[in-house]
Each structure stands twice: as structure tokens, then as C-alpha cells.
C-alpha positions in Angstrom: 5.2 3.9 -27.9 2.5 7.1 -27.6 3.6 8.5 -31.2 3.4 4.9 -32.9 -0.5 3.4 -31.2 -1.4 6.8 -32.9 -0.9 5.3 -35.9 -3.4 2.7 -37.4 -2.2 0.1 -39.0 -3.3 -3.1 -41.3 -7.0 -3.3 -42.4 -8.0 -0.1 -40.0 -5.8 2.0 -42.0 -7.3 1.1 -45.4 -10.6 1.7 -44.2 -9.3 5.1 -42.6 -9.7 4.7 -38.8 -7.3 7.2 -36.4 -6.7 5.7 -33.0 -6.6 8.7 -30.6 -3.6 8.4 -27.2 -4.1 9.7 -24.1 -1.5 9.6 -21.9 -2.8 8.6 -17.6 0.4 9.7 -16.1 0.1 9.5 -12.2 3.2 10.0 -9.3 4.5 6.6 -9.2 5.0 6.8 -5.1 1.6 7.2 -4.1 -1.1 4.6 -3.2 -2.1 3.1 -6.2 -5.4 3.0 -5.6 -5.4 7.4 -5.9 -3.5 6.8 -9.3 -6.6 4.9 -10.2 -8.6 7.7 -9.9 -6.5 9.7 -12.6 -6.9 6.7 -15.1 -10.7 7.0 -14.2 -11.1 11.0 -14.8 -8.6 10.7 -17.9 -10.8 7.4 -19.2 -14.2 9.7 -18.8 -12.6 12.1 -20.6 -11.9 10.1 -23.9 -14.9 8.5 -24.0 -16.7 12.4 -24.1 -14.4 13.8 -25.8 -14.4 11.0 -28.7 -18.3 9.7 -28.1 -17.3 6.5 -27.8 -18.3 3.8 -25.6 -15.2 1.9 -24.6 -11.5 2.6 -24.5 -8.2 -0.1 -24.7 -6.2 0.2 -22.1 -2.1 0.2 -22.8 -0.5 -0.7 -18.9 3.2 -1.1 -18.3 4.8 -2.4 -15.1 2.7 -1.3 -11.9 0.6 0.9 -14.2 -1.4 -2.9 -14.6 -2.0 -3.0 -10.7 -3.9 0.5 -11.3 -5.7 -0.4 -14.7 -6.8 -3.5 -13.0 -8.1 -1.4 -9.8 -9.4 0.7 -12.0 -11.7 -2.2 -13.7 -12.6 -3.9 -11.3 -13.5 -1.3 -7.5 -13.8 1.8 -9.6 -16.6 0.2 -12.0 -14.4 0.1 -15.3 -15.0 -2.9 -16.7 -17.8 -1.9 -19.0 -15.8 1.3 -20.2 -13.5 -1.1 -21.1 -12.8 -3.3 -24.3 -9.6 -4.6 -24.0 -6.3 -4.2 -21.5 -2.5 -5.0 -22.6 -0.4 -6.1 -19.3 3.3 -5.3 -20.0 5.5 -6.8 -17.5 2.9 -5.9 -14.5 3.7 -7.6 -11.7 0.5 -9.5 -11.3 1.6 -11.5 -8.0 4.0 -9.2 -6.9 8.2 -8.6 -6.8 10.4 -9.8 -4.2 12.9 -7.0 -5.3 10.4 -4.6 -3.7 10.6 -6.2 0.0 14.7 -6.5 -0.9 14.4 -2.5 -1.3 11.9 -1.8 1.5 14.1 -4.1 3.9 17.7 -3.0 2.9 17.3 0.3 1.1 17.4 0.5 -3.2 20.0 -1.6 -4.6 23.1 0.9 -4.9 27.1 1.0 -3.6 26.5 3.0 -0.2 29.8 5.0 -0.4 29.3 7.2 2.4 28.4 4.5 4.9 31.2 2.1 3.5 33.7 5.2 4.1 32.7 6.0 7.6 32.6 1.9 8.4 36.0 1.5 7.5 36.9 4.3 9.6 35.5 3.2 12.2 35.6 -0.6 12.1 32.2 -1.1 12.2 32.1 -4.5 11.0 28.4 -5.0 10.2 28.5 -2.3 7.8 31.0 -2.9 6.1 29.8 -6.4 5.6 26.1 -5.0 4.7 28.0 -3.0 2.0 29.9 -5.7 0.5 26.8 -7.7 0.3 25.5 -4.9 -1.8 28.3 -5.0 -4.0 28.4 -8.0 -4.8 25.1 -8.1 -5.3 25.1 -5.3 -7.7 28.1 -7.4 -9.5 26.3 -10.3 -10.1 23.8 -8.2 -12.0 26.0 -6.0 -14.0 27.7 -9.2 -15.2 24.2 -11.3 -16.0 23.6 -8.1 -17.6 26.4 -8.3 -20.3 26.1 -12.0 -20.6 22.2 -10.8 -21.4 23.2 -8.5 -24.1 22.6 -5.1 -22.1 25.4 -3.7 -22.7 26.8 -0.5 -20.8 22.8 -0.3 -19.6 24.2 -3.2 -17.2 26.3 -0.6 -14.5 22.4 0.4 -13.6 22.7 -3.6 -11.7 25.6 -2.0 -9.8 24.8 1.8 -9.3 21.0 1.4 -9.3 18.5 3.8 -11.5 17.0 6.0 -8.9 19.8 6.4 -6.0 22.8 8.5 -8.2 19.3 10.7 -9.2 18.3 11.8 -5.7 22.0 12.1 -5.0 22.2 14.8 -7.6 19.2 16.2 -6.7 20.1 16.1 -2.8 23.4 17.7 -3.7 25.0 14.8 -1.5 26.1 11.1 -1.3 22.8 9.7 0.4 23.0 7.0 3.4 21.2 3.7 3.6 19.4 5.3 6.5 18.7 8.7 4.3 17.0 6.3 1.3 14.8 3.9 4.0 13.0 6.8 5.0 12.8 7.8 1.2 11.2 4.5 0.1 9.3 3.5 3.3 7.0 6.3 2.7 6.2 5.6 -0.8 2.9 3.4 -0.4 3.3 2.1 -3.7 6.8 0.2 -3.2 4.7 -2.1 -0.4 1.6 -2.6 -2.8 4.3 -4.6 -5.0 5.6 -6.6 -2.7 4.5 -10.4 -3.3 0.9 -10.8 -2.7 -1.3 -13.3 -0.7 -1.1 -15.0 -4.0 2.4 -15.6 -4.6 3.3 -15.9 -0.5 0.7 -19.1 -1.1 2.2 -20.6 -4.0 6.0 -19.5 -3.0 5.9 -19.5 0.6 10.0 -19.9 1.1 10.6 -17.1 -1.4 12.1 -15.2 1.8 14.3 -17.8 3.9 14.5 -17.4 8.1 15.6 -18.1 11.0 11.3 -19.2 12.1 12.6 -19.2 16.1 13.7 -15.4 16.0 9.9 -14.5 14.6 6.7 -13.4 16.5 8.9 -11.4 19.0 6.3 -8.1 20.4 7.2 -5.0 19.0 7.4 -4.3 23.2 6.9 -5.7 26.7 8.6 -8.9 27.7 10.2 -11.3 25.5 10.7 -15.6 25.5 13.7 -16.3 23.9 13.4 -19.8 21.7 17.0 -21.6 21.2 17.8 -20.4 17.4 17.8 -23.1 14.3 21.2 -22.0 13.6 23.0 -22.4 16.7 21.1 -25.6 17.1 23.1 -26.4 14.0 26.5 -25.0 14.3 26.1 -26.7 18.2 25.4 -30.6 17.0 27.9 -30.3 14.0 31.3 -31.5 13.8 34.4 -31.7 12.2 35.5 -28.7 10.2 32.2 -27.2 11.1 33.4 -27.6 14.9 36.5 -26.3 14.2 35.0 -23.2 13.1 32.5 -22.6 15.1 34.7 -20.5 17.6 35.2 -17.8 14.9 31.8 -18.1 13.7 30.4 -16.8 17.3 32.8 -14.3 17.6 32.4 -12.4 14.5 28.5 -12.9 15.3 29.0 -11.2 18.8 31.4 -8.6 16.9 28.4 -8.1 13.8 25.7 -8.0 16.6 27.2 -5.6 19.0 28.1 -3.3 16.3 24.6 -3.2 15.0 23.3 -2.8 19.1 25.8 -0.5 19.9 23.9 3.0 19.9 20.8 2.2 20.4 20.6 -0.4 23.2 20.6 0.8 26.9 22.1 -0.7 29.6 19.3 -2.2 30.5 18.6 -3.9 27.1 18.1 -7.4 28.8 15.5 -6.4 31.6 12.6 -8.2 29.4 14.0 -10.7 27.8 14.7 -14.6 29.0 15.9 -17.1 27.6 14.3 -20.5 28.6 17.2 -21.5 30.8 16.5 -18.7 32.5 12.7 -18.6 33.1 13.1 -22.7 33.9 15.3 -21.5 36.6 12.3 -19.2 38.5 10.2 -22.0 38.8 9.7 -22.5 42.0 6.0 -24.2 42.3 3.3 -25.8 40.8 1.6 -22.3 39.8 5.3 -21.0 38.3 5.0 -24.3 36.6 2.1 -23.4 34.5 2.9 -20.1 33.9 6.0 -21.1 32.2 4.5 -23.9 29.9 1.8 -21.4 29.3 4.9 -18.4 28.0 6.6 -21.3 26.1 3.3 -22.6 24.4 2.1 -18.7 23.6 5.9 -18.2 22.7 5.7 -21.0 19.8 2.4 -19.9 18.4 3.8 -16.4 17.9 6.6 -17.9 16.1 6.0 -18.9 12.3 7.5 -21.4 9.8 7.2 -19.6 6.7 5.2 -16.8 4.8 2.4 -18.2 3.5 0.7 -15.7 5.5 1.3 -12.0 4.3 0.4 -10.5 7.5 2.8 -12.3 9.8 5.6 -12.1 7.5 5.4 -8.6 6.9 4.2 -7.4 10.4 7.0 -8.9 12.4 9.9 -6.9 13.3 12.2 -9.6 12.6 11.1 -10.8 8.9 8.9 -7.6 8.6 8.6 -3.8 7.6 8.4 -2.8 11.9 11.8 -3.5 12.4 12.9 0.6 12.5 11.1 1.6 16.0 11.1 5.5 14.1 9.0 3.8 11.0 7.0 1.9 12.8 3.7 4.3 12.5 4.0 4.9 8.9 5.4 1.2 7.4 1.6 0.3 9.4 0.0 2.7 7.7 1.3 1.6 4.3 1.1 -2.3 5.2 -2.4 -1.8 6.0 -2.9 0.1 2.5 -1.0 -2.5 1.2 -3.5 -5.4 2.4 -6.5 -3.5 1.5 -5.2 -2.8 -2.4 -4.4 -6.9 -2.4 -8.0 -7.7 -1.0 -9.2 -5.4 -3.6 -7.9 -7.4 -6.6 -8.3 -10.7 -5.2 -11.7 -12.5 -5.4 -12.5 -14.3 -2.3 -9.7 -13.3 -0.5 -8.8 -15.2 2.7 -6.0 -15.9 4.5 -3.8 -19.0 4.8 -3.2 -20.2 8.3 0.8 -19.6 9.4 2.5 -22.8 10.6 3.6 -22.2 13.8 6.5 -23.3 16.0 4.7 -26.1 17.5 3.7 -27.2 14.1 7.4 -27.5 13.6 7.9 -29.8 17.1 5.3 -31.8 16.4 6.7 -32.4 13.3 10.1 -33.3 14.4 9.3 -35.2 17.1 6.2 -37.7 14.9 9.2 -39.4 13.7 10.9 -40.3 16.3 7.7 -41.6 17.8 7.5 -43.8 14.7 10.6 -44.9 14.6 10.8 -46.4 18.0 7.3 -47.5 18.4 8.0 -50.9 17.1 10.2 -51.6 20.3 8.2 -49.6 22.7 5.5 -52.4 21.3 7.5 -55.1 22.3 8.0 -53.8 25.8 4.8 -52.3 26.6 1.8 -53.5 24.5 -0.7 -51.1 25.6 1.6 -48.6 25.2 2.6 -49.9 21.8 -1.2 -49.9 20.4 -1.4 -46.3 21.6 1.8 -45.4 19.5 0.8 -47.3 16.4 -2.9 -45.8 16.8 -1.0 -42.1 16.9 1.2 -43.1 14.2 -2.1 -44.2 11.7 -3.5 -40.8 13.2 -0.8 -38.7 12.3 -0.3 -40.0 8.3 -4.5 -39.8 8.0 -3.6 -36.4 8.7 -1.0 -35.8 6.7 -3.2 -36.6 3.9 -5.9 -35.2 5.0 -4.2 -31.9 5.1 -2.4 -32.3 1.7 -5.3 -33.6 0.0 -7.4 -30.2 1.4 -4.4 -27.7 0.2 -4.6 -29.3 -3.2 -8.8 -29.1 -3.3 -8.3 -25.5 -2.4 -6.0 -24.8 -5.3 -8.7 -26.5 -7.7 -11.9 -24.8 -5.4 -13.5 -22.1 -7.2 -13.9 -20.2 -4.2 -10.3 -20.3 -3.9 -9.2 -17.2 -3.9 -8.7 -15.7 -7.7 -6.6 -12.5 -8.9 -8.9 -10.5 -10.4 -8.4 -10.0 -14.5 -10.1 -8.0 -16.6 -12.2 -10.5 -19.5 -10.2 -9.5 -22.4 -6.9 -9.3 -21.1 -3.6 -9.3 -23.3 -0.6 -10.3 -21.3 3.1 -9.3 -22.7 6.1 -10.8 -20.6 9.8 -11.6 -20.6 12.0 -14.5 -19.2 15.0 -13.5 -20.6 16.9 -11.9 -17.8 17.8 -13.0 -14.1 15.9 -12.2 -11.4 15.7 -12.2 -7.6 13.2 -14.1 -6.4 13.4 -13.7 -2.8 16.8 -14.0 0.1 18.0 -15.0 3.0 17.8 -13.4 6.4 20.5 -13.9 9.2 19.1 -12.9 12.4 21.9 -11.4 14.6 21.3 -10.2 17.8 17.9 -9.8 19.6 17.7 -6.8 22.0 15.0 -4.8 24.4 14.8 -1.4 24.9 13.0 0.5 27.6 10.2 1.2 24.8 10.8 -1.0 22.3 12.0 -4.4 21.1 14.4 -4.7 18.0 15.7 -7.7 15.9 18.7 -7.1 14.0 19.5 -9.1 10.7 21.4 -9.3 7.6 19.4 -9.4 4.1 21.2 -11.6 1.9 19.3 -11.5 -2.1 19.1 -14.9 -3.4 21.6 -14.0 -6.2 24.0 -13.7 -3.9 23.0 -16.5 -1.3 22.9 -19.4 -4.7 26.6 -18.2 -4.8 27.2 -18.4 -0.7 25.6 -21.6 -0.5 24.8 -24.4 -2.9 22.0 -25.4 -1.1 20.1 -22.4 -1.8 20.4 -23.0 -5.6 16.6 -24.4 -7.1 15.7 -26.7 -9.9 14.8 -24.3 -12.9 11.7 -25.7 -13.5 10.3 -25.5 -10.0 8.2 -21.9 -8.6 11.0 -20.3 -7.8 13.5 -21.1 -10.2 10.7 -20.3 -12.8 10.5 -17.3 -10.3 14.3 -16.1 -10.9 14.2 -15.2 -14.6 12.3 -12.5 -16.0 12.7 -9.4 -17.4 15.3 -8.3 -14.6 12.7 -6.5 -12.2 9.4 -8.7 -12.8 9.3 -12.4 -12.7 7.9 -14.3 -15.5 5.8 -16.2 -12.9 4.5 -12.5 -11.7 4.2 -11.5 -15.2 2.7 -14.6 -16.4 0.6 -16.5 -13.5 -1.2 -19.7 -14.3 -4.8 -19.6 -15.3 -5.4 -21.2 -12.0 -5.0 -17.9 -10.2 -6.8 -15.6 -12.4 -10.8 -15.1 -12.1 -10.3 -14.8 -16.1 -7.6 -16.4 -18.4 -5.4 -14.1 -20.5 -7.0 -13.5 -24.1 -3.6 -14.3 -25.5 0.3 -14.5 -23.3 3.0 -13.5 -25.0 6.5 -14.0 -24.6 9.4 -11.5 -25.6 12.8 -12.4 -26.6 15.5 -9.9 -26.1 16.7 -10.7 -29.6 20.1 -8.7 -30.6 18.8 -5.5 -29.7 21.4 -4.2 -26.9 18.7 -2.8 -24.9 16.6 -5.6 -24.8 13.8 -6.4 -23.3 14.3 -5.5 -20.0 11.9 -4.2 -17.6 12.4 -0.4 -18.0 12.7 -0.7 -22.1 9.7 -3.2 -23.0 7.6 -0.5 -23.9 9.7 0.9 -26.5 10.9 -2.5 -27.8 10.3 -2.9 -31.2 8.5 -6.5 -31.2 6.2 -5.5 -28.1 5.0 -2.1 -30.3 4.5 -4.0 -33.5 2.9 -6.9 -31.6 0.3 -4.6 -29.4 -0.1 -2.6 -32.7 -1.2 -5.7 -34.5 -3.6 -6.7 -31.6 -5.3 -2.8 -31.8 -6.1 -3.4 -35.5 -8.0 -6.7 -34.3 -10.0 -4.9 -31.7 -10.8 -2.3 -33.9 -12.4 -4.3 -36.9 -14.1 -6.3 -34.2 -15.8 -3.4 -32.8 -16.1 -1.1 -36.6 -15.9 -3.6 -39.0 
């Protein structure tokens, strides 16, 4: 793309004008905010080396988070006439949490050979996740026309590199210490933005969240044992091999890093109900339970919760804990930074959830507890009216934000061209499977299994969405960004998009995917066209 903006084209050709290219490359695993600072010294230099005034601005993939950074906290905008987004993930990528949580998509060998050596059952079903994970995207890949660039869905682009370069067959552990250091991977994770508009885009167990990363630990009955224990039929039938390869999974995960005195701070509630022995032991315990379902939380519409839990979160590894803070907190900072009137979103808590549950029940039988107890049955229907004005009232507020100008807005540059592609599948979020839930003598730990949502629409039919909704509109792109990323509504931005383009992968057997829109023939010619424009606006 370099050689061919260097060439004008239509009407500034005739009348003789040369673009001039300079290239901002920057380390792609820094903090994006120090990459800005390249784009700013290479920007000054253009504009004294040519005279000029104002530069365009050519951005693909996360090189629009640091052209937009750039603009807006390093005081671009003026130097600035025009910016072309290609396939920038505006609101974020699940597929970065996937590879921050799990490791880059790839076919572990080494840890799938030395699992089935050993039997270590969580493993090898971590592993097989992976590939079928990675065979659900090499075979959208051929149906999309990629051809052999489709194995990269099963083998993954950057692991077999630093497996040559290492000289060795990497482990899962090997490549989260690798990626969990790169301060860029978390500054694409989904945004404040997309966690409010998307907040199931990550599905979990809410019970098993809000746990301390140490000291003493309330354990909540889980949502899925509450399930598998009030089912019946086949589901009863099965739920004796369903706990036991749970205990097996969980005490495989736990096994070398759990002392023996792993359960010292943790209770369940059976167990602290059991110490109560008085009034004061009363109140302590409704106090732990209450504090316990605060900490826990629904869903993630907020970023900070989700991603600063050691169950749902980046603090699960006790050894990463220090630096996936530091980068979080980087993280949160570079969001802030490109989000006017930032502000958080209140998580739903627990109790939220209990209230919730039991409102209906309330409703339901208020009619009879009327007929037996008047008083008591105008205090119910009162509640009831309450609980509904509420409701509203609480709807009616989330959709006033949304329309609020001080709601908060992604910041985008005023003449902003925006190039996307919805062509090819995408993972727009997973599931999580909380196994086993364990204290150390220094630290508490949550084990889990990451299931991508690829692979959980397979596993279960209920996780499948309506193509039209957020997240189904959220699962194709151009197999790394979104087209809801790529493309947000005008809604979200501070300024619409000059014009939003869509790409079609055509017959070309690269496509447009993600890591080849820049050199696709239509984007080039398109952008090229758009340059002449801006030219003869500003010469002609």
C-alpha cells in the first residue's frame, strides 16, 4: 500500500501533485500510548520537511487506537486533515481477552504430549478445546474463500514464529508470560464502550466472582450446581459422572499448587451457619453473606470488575499478578483517554440477582396472601407497584443515557474515513466454566475452563444469537475485528464517520481478512480515490 499512496491519481495527477509516504512504524507490544509519540515525532517531521500544514493519516488495525491518541491527548487534531480507520478495533476485540486468558490460539503439542502421559485430564481437555477451536476456523476459512491461508485458524500466526525463534515447542504457560507483558494486547481488549452495549459478551458462573485475591473466603452455592441439583431425568441420570469428572478436572488443575491446608480460609455457608452460636455471631454472618453478594457481579458491564477478578479476570496467575495490574491499569487510562466523559457503569451485584428472583414470587402469591391477611396483602401489592415503577424507572434512565450527550462518547477525529469488513466469522466473546475454588497460605486462586463462543454455539444451542442482535452482529467481521468494533454506531462516537465503507472479500483467495486489508486491491483503490478528494479540496 506504501509504493501505491505514492502515486497520485485522478484530477491531482493532471494538475501534477506527488503525495509524499512516511512510514510510523512502532513495536506493536508496547503501550500504545509510547507508539503515539513515534506517530507524533514522525508527523513533525513531514510537516517540516514538506512545509506543509496538515498530514492524512493511513491507520490499520491497532495503528487507529494510536492515530486516534495521537489526535486527540497529544494535540494532533489541527496537524491533521483527514484519518482512514482500516479494520481498527474501535471498541475493542474479545479475541484479545481469549488470548490474554488462555494463551494465543495454537495446538499446544508439548503440553497435549506430556497430558497424555500423564493423565492429566484438564489438559488434555484444555487442548482439545483448542483444537477444535482452531478447526472451526480453518474450515469457516475455506468456506470464506482463504484458502491454504486458513491453517493460520489452526496453527496460529505468531506461536510456530517464536517457536522457531525459541528453538523449542513453547508451552501454554511459556506464551502467558509472553503475552501478559505486552501492554498492548490488554489496551484491545473490549472497552468500557463495548462491555456497556455487550455486557454478556463473556458468559459466567456470577457466584464464583468477587472472591479476594487473599485472606478469608465466603463461598456462595454455584448457579450450576444449583442447576444440575433441581434437574431431572436424563440430566439426573448424569449428574453422577458430571461431578466426578469435575472433581477429577479440578483436582488435576489444584494438584501442585494447593497446600494441605488449602481450605483453612474458606467456608461454605453451611459451614459458617453452623458457628453461629449468638445474637453477635448472628450479625456477623448476615453481615459476611451481605458483603459476600456485593463482591459478586452479574455481568461485565463494568470493565474493572470483570477484568480485576481472579475468576473472570487477568489476576488469576498469583506470579502475574503485579504486572497484569500494571497493564490493566495502563489499559484503563488509554480507554479514559479516548472516551469523552468517561464514567463507569454500576456492576449488578449478587443481591441484585435475589432480589430479582425472589420479586416474582412475591407477585405471584400476593393475591392469596391478600385474601388471608389484608394488611399484609396491601403491603405486597404496594411493593409489587414499587418494584415495576422501578423497573421502569431504571430502563427508562439506561435508555436516556444512551441518547444523553454527556454520555460517554469514543473520541473520533472530525474527518474520519472508516474501512471495515463483515465477511468472515468472528469470536465475539465465551464461556467460562469455573472448576474448583482453592486458598493458599498467600493467595486465593479460581480455576476455570475458557470455552470461545465458536466452539460453545457448537456445545450448546443455547448459546447460538440472533444474527441481527449486538453480538451476532458482533461475530462476523474480518476474522480478528468485529464489524461492530470496526464500525460502531454514530451513537458512540463524539464525531460520525465522514464516510463507512464496507469490503467484500470478492474472489480474491486472500480476501479481506484482517492481516491482508491493507494490501487488498479495493481498499487501495478506494483510499486512493478518497486522497485525490482531499487533495483538490485543500490545492484546488
Amino acid at each position: 500500500m506504501l509504493d501505491e499512496l505514492g502515486e497520485a491519481a485522478g484530477e491531482a495527477l493532471e494538475r501534477g501533485f506527488s503525495p509524499r509516504v512516511y512510514c510510523a512504524g512502532y513495536d506493536f507490544r508496547q503501550d500504545n500510548a509510547k507508539s503515539a509519540l513515534r506517530l507524533a515525532a514522525i508527523v513533525d517531521e513531514a510537516l517540516a520537511e514538506t512545509r506543509e500544514r496538515q498530514v492524512v493519516i493511513v491507520a490499520h488495525g491497532m495503528g487507529g487506537l494510536v492515530a486516534r491518541y495521537y489526535s486527540r491527548v497529544l494535540a494532533g487534531e489541527s496537524k491533521i486533515a483527514a484519518v482512514f480507520l482500516i479494520g481498527s478495533p474501535t471498541l475493542g476485540v474479545p479475541a484479545a481477552y481469549l488470548q490474554l486468558k488462555n494463551g494465543i490460539q495454537a495446538v499446544y503439542a508439548k503440553n497435549l504430549k506430556d497430558a497424555l502421559i500423564d493423565g492429566d485430564a484438564a489438559t488434555i481437555m484444555a487442548n482439545a478445546v483448542d483444537i477444535g477451536h482452531g478447526v472451526v476456523g480453518l474450515a469457516a476459512g475455506l468456506a470464506a474463500g482463504q484458502g491454504p491461508r486458513s491453517l493460520r485458524n489452526l496453527v496460529g500466526d505468531l506461536y510456530p514464529v517464536l517457536c522457531l525463534g525459541a528453538g523449542k515447542w513453547l508451552s501454554r504457560e511459556a506464551m502467558l508470560y509472553f503475552v501478559r507483558q505486552m501492554p498492548s494486547l490488554y489496551q484491545l481488549m473490549p472497552n468500557s464502550t463495548y462491555c456497556r452495549k455487550d455486557p454478556h459478551w463473556l458468559y459466567f458462573d456470577p457466584l464464583t466472582t468477587g472472591y479476594p485475591p487473599t485472606g478469608y473466603m465466603l463461598v456462595l452455592p454455584e448457579l450450576l450446581h444449583a442447576a444440575v441439583a433441581s434437574s431431572s431425568g436424563f440430566s439426573a441420570a448424569a449428574r453422577g459422572t458430571s461431578a466426578a469428572l469435575r472433581h477429577q478436572i479440578g483436582n488435576a488443575l489444584a494438584a501442585d499448587h494447593t497446600s494441605g491446608r488449602a481450605d483453612r480460609n474458606i467456608d461454605t455457608l453451611a459451614q459458617r451457619a453452623l458457628r453461629i452460636d449468638g445474637v453477635e455471631a448472628a450479625v456477623d454472618f448476615a453481615i459476611d453473606v451481605v458483603e459476600r453478594g456485593e463482591a459478586a457481579f452479574l455481568d461485565g458491564r463494568n470493565r474493572e470488575r470483570l477484568y480485576d477478578d481472579i475468576y473472570t479476570g487477568l489476576l488469576d496467575r498469583v506470579s502475574l499478578r503485579a504486572v497484569c495490574a500494571y497493564n490493566l491499569a495502563l489499559a484503563y487510562r488509554f480507554d479514559d483517554s479516548l472516551t469523552e466523559s468517561p464514567k463507569a457503569r454500576k456492576a449488578r451485584t449478587s443481591l441484585d440477582l435475589l432480589v430479582e428472583l425472589v420479586d416474582p414470587l412475591v407477585q405471584r402469591f400476593a393475591p392469596g396472601i391478600m385474601a388471608l391477611a389484608p394488611p399484609w396483602g396491601l403491603r405486597f401489592r404496594h411493593r409489587r407497584h414499587l418494584n415495576e415503577a422501578a423497573f421502569l424507572r431504571r430502563r427508562e434512565r439506561e435508555r436516556a443515557e444512551e441518547r444523553d450527550a454527556s454520555c460517554p462518547r469514543l473520541y473520533m477525529h472530525p474527518r474520519t474515513f472508516n474501512i471495515y469488513c463483515q465477511t468472515y466469522p468472528v469470536d465475539a466473546g465465551g464461556l467460562l466454566l469455573p472448576l474448583k475454588v482453592v486458598s493458599n497460605d498467600d493467595s486465593n486462586v479460581v480455576y476455570w475452563q475458557l470455552i470461545a463462543s465458536s466452539i460453545a454455539a457448537i456445545l450448546f444451542p443455547s448459546f447460538r444469537t440472533n444474527a441481527e442482535s449486538w453480538t451476532g452482529q458482533a461475530s462476523r467481521g474480518d476474522g480478528t475485528v468485529s464489524e461492530k468494533s470496526a464500525n460502531p454506531p454514530d451513537e458512540l462516537l463524539s464525531n460520525r464517520f465522514v464516510e463507512s465503507w464496507s469490503v467484500q472479500h470478492g474472489d480474491a483467495p486472500s480476501g479481506a481478512a484482517h492481516i491482508s486489508m491493507a494490501s487488498h486491491g479495493d481498499v487501495v483503490a478506494h483510499v486512493k480515490a478518497k486522497l485525490d478528494d482531499i487533495v483538490m479540496r485543500l490545492y484546488g
